[in-house]
Structure formats: C-alpha cells, structure tokens
C-alpha positions as CSV (number, residue, x, y, z in Angstrom):
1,X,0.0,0.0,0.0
2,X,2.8,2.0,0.8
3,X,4.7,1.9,-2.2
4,X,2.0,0.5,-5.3
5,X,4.4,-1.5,-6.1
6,X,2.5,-4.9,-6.9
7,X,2.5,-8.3,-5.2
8,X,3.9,-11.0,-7.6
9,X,4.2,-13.7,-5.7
10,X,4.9,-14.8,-1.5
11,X,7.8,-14.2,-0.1
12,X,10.0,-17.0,1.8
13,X,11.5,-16.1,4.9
14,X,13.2,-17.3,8.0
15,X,14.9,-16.8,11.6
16,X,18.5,-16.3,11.2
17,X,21.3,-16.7,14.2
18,X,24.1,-14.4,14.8
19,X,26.5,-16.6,13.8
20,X,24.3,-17.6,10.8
21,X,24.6,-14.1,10.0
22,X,28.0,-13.6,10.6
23,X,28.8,-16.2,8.0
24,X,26.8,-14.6,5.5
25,X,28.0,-11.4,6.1
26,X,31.6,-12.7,5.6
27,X,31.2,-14.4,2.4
28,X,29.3,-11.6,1.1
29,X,31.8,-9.4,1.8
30,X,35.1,-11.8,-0.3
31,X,32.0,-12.4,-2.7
32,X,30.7,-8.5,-3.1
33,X,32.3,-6.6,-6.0
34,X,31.9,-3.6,-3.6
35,X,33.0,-5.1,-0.4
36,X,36.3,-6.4,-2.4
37,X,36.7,-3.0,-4.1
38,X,36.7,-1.1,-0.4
39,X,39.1,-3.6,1.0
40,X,41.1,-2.8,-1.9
41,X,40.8,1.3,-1.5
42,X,41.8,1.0,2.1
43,X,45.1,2.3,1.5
44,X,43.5,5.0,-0.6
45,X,41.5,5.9,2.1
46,X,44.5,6.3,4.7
47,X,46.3,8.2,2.3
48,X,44.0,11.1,2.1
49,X,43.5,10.6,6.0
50,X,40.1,8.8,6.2
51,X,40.9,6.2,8.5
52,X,43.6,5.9,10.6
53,X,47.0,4.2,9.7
54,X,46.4,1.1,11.9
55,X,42.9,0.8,10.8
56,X,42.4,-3.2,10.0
57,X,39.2,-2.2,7.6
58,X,38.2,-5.9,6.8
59,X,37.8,-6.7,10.8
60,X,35.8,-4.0,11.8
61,X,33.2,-4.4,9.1
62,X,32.5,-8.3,10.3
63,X,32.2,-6.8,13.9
64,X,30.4,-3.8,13.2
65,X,27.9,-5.5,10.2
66,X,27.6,-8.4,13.4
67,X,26.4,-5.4,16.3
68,X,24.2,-3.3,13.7
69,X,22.1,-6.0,11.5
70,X,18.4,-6.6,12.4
71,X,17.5,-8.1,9.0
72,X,18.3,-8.3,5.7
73,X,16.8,-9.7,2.2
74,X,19.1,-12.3,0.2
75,X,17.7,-11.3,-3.7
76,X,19.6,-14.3,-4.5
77,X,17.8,-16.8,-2.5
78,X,14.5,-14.5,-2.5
79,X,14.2,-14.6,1.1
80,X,13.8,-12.4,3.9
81,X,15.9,-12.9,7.4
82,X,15.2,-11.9,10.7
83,X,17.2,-12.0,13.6
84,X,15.9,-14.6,16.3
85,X,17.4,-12.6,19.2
86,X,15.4,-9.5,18.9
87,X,11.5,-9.5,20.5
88,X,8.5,-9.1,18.2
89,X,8.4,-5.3,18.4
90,X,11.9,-4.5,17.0
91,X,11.2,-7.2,14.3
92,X,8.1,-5.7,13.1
93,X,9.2,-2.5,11.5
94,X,12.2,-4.5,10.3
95,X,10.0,-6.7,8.2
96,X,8.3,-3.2,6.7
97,X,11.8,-2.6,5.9
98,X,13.0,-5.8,4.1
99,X,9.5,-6.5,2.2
100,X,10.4,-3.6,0.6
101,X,13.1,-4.5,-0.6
102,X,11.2,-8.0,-1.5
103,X,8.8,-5.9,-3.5
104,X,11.3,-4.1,-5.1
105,X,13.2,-7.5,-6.5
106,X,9.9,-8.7,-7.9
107,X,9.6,-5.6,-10.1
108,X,12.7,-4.9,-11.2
109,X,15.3,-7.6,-10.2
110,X,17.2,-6.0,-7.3
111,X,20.7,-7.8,-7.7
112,X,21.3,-6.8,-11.4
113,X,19.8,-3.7,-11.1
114,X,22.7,-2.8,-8.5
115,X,25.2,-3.9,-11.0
116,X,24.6,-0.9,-13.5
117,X,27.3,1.5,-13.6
118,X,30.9,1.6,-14.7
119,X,32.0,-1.5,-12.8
120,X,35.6,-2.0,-11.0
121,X,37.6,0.1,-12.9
122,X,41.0,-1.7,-12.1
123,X,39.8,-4.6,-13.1
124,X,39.5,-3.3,-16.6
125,X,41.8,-3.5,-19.4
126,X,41.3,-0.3,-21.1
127,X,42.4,2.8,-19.6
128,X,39.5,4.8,-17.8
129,X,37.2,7.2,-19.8
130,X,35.5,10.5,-18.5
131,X,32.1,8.3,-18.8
132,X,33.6,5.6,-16.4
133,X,34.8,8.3,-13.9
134,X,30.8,9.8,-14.5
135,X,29.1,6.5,-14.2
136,X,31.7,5.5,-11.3
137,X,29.0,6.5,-8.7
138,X,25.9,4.7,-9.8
139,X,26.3,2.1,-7.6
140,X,26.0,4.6,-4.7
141,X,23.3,6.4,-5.8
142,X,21.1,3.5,-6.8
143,X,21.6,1.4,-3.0
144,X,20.3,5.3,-1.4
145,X,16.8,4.7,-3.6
146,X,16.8,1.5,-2.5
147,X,17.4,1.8,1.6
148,X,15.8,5.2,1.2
149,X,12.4,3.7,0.2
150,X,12.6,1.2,2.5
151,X,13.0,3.4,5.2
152,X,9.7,5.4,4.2
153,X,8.2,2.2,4.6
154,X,9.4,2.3,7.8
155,X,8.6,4.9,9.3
156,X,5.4,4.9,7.4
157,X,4.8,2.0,9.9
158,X,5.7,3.1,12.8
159,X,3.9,6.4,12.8
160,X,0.3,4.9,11.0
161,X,-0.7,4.4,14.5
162,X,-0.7,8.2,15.1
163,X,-2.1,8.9,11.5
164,X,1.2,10.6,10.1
165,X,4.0,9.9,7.6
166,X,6.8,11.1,6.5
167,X,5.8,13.4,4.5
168,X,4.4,16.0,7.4
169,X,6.6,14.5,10.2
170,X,10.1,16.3,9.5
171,X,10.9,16.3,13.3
172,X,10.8,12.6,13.4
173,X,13.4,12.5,10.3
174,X,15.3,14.1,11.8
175,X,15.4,13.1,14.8
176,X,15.9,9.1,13.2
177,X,19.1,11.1,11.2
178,X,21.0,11.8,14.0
179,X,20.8,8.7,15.6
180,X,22.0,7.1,12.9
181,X,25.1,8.8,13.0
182,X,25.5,8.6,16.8
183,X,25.8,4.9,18.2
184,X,24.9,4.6,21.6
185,X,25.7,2.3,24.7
186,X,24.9,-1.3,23.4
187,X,27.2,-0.3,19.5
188,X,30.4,0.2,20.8
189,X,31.9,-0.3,17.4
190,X,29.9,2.1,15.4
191,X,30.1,4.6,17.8
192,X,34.2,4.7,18.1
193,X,34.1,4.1,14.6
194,X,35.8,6.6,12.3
195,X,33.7,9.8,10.8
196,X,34.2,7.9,7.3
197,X,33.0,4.8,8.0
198,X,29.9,6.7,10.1
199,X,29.5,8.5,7.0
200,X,29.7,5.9,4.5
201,X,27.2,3.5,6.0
202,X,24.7,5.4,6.9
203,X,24.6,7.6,3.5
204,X,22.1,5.4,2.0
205,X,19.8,5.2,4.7
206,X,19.6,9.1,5.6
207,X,20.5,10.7,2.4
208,X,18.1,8.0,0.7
209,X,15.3,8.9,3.0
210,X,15.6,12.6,2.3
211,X,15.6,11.5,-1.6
212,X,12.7,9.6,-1.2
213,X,10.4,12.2,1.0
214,X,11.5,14.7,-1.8
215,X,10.1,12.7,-4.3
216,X,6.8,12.1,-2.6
217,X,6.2,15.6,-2.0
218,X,7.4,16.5,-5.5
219,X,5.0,13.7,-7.7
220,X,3.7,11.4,-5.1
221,X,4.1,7.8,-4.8
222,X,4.8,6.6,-9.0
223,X,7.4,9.2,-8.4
224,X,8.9,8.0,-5.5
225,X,8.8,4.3,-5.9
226,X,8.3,3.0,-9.5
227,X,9.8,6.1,-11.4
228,X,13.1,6.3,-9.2
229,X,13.5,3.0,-9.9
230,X,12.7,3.0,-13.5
231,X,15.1,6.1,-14.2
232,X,17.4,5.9,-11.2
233,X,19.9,8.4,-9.8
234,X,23.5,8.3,-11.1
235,X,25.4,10.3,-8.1
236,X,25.9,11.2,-4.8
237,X,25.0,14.7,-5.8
238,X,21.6,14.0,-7.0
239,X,21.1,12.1,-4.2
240,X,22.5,14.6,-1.3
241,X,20.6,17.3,-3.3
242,X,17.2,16.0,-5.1
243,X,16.3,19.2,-7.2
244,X,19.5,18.7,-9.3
245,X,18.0,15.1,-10.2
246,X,14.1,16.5,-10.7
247,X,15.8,19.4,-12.8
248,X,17.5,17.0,-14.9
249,X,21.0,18.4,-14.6
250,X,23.7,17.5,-16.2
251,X,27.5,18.4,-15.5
252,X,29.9,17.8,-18.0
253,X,32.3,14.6,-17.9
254,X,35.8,15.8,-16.0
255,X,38.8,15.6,-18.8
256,X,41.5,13.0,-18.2
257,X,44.7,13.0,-18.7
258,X,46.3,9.9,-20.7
259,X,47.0,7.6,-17.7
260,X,49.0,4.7,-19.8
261,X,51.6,7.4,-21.0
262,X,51.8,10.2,-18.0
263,X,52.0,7.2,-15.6
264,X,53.7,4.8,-17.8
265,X,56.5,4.0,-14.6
266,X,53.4,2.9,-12.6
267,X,51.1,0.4,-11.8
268,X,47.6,1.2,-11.4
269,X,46.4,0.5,-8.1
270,X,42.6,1.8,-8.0
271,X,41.1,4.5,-9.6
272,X,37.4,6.2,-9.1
273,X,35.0,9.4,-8.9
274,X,35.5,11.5,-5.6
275,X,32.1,12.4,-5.6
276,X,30.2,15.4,-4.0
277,X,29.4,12.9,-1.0
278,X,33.0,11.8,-0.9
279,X,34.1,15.9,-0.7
280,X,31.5,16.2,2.2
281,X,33.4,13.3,4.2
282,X,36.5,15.1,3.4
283,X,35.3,18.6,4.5
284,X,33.7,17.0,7.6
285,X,36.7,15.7,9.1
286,X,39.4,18.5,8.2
287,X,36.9,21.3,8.1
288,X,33.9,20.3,10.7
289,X,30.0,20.0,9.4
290,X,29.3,23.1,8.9
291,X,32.0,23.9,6.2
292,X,30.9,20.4,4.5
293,X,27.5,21.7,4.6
294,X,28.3,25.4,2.9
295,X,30.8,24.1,0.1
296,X,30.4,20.8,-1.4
297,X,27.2,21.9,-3.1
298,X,29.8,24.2,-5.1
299,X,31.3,20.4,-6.2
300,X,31.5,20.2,-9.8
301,X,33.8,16.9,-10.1
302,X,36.8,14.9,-9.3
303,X,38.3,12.0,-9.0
304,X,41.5,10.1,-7.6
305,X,44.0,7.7,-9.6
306,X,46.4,5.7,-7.3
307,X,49.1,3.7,-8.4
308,X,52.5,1.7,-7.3
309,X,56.1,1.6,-8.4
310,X,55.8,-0.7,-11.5
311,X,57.0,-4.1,-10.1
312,X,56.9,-2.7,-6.6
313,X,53.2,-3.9,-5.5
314,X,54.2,-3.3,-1.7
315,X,54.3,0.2,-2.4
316,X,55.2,3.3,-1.7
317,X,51.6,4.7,-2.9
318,X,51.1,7.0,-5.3
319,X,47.7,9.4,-5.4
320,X,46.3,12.0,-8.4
321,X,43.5,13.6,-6.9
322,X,42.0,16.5,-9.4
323,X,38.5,18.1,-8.0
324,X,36.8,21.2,-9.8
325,X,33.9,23.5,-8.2
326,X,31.5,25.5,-9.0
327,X,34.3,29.1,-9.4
328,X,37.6,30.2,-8.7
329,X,36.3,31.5,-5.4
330,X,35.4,28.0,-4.1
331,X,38.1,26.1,-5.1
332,X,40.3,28.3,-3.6
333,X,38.4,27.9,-0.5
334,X,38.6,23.6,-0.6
335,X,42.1,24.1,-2.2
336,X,42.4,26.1,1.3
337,X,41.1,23.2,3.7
338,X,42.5,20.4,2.3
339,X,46.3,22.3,2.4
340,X,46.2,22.8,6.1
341,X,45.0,19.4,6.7
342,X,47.8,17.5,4.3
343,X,50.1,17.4,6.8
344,X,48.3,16.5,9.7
345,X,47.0,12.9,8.2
C-alpha cells in the first residue's frame, strides 16, 4: 500500500542466528564486488587521512555489520531474514523494511539492477574514460533509492498508529538522522568508529530517506517508488541534493589526462570518482559539518588515480587527486582546507 508497487508472488523467509549471520556477512563481503573494491581502497582511504593508519578495515566491518544487522533480504535466495534474538516489536518494522526490498526484486530484479554502472575500474583492461569516472557513482546512488524507500516504509509503519507519515513529520526524520550517526551504549563499534566509516554507511539510509520524501512531496508515490527505480539516480550529488535530479542536470564529464603514457612508470592501483558525498566526508573531518554543509554543493567533479612503483606492489603509494567546483572562489576555498590538513593525516 505504501509503495503501489505490486505483489507477484509470496515471499519465503526465515529466523537467522548471529553466527548464521556472521557467516553470510563474511562471504558476502570476499564475494561482493563492492566489499572487495573497499578492502582494496583501504590504502586509498589512509592516504587522504580517512581512517587511521592502523585501521584493519576488513575486521571491523565483520564486527560492526555483526552489532548493527536486524534483517536483511538475500535477492539471490529471494528470502527475507530476521534476527531470532530480537523481540517481536523490533522485528516488526524491520519486516516493513525488508519487504520492501522484497517488492522491489519482484519488479525490477534487485541484484542486477545494482550492478549498473561503470563496474571495478582496475579490473578493466582499457584505460578509464570520463564516462567511467561519471558512471563511477551509480552504484552509490542507486543502493540510497533503494534503503531510502525502504525506510519510508518504515517509518510509514511506525507512525500509521498516530495517522502521520513522512511526508508531514520532519521532526521525526530528523530526529531518526541523528541517531543514525551517533551509536549509543549497546554499539560500541559504530560509535568509536571513524567519521568515514559513520558516514559511509549510513549515506544510503539518511541521504536516501531525504531523496525519497523529496520525491513524494514532489510527484507522489509513482514518483517516489516505480519512477526512481525506473530512471534511477547516477550520483551522490543527485542524491545529497534532489532538485538537481528533478531538474534534470547535467555536469559535464571531468577531462582526463592519458593515464598509460603520464604514468607509464606505474602500476595502477585503484582509480574512481570523488564524488560530491565523498568531498563532504573530506570537509567534515578536516573542516567540521558546517563547512561540508556550505561548500560541497559548489562540487563540480573529481576523481582520484592511485598507483604503485611498476613491479613494486608493496608500495610506496602514489595518489592523483583533481577536483573542480563551481568558481575560482570556491576552489580556492577547498584548495584552502585540504592544504592545512595534508600534513596533519
């Protein structure tokens, strides 16, 4: 009812242990294009100071993904899961949740809809085009439709009792937001986790609500539901900022320069877009919130190329990172910010 999206056929599901889960979460993660692509960028990310030096990536995600999971649908085994340690009450808006995603895989075939998008661009043979950097973030924008309508749902659920929705309750978005990102007593991990990973797991499921309650107020449910995933998002940006996907804009491709011959004494290591979400983790952490918040709707592009020593796969690590903005002004400004911090990492 929530989201017109039709009923095609039941639904199997089942009770799912902790360590049932944990084993599924670790073979997703060696089996997940995405999970195998972070591990890779881990050294990307401690190069430009977004986790710490020590920071054993692989370990914390089992641990954390094993303290913050209360469900989950399997698309390839068309099942929901729920946790068999949690009561009845924290189950049930869960289930909202994860039907939705159920629905959404009987309309439009959730796992290889995920896969659009430019792919793992290391693992390609040909050297990266401006359409590949473009198409780099599809991945991320299209998993922020998907959590982001099924937290409607959710909500949706929990506040039909008191006749209310999303759509006229912005205090309770809010208010859901922000404890997202802070972690409390009984999620030691996430909460002493680093502003990055905060940031990065979370994205889909606050930016994607915001997305999705723009959308409703903007052409109602079709809109919202069917039509975002029908003609999906391709970035952060359009995600993080809704009218610049309902408008239709379109920033042009960032020029490249020609990897195979300006890097010809090096090995490419991992390559990809630094997106206007990516900037906003950057700004956050060397700049504080309020700096993200006033500049990286200025971002206009960027993206990072790392590479290694040709032969030399232990390093040390080499990183191109090229971002443009909106004016002189403002890239002066983030030119500014990310100076003072480079030697602090």
């Amino acid at each position: 009812t929530d989201t017109d999206l039709p009923i095609k056929h039941d639904v199997k599901r089942r009770l799912t242990s902790r360590d049932e889960l944990v084993a599924y979460m670790t073979k997703h993660m060696s089996d997940d294009a995405d999970a195998k692509r972070l591990r890779r960028s881990e050294l990307v990310l401690k190069k430009f100071g977004l986790l710490p030096a020590d920071f054993d990536l692989g370990k914390f995600l089992v641990a954390l993904l094993r303290e913050q999971i209360a469900g989950y649908y399997d698309p390839k085994t068309k099942t929901v899961n729920l946790l068999d340690w949690l009561g009845v009450e924290q189950q049930r808006p869960v289930l909202a949740h994860e039907l939705t995603h159920a629905l959404q895989d009987q309309s439009f075939g959730l796992e290889k809809w995920m896969k659009a998008g430019a792919g793992d661009l290391v693992e390609q043979r040909k050297a990266p085009t401006a359409a590949d950097i473009e198409n780099d973030e599809m991945s991320t924008a299209r998993q922020a439709v998907v959590e982001g309508q099924a937290m409607v749902v959710l909500v949706d659920y929990m506040l039909a009792p008191a006749g209310r929705t999303v759509v006229n309750s912005p205090d309770v978005i809010d208010t859901l937001k922000q404890a997202m990102l802070g972690g409390t007593a009984d999620s030691p991990e996430f909460r002493d986790a680093p502003i990055f990973i905060k940031q990065e797991l979370t994205f889909p499921y606050r930016y994607g609500l915001d997305f999705e309650v723009a959308l409703l107020k903007n052409g109602g449910k079709e809109k919202a539901y069917a039509r975002a995933l029908e003609d999906p998002p391709h970035s952060s940006r359009q995600i993080m900022e809704p009218e610049t996907y309902l408008s239709g804009e379109h920033i042009a491709p960032m020029p490249l320069p020609d990897f195979k011959q300006d890097f010809k004494s090096y090995d490419k290591f991992d390559i990809g877009a630094m997106g206007e979400f990516d900037v906003a983790v950057l700004l956050d952490q060397y700049a504080g919130e309020t700096s993200a918040h006033a500049l990286c709707p200025d971002w206009r592009g960027g993206y990072y190329y790392a590479v290694m020593p040709k032969g030399k796969p232990s390093g040390p690590l080499g990183l191109l990172y090229v971002s443009r903005w909106s004016n002189a002004e403002k890239a002066e400004q983030f030119a500014a910010i990310y100076a003072e911090w480079l030697s602090q990492r």
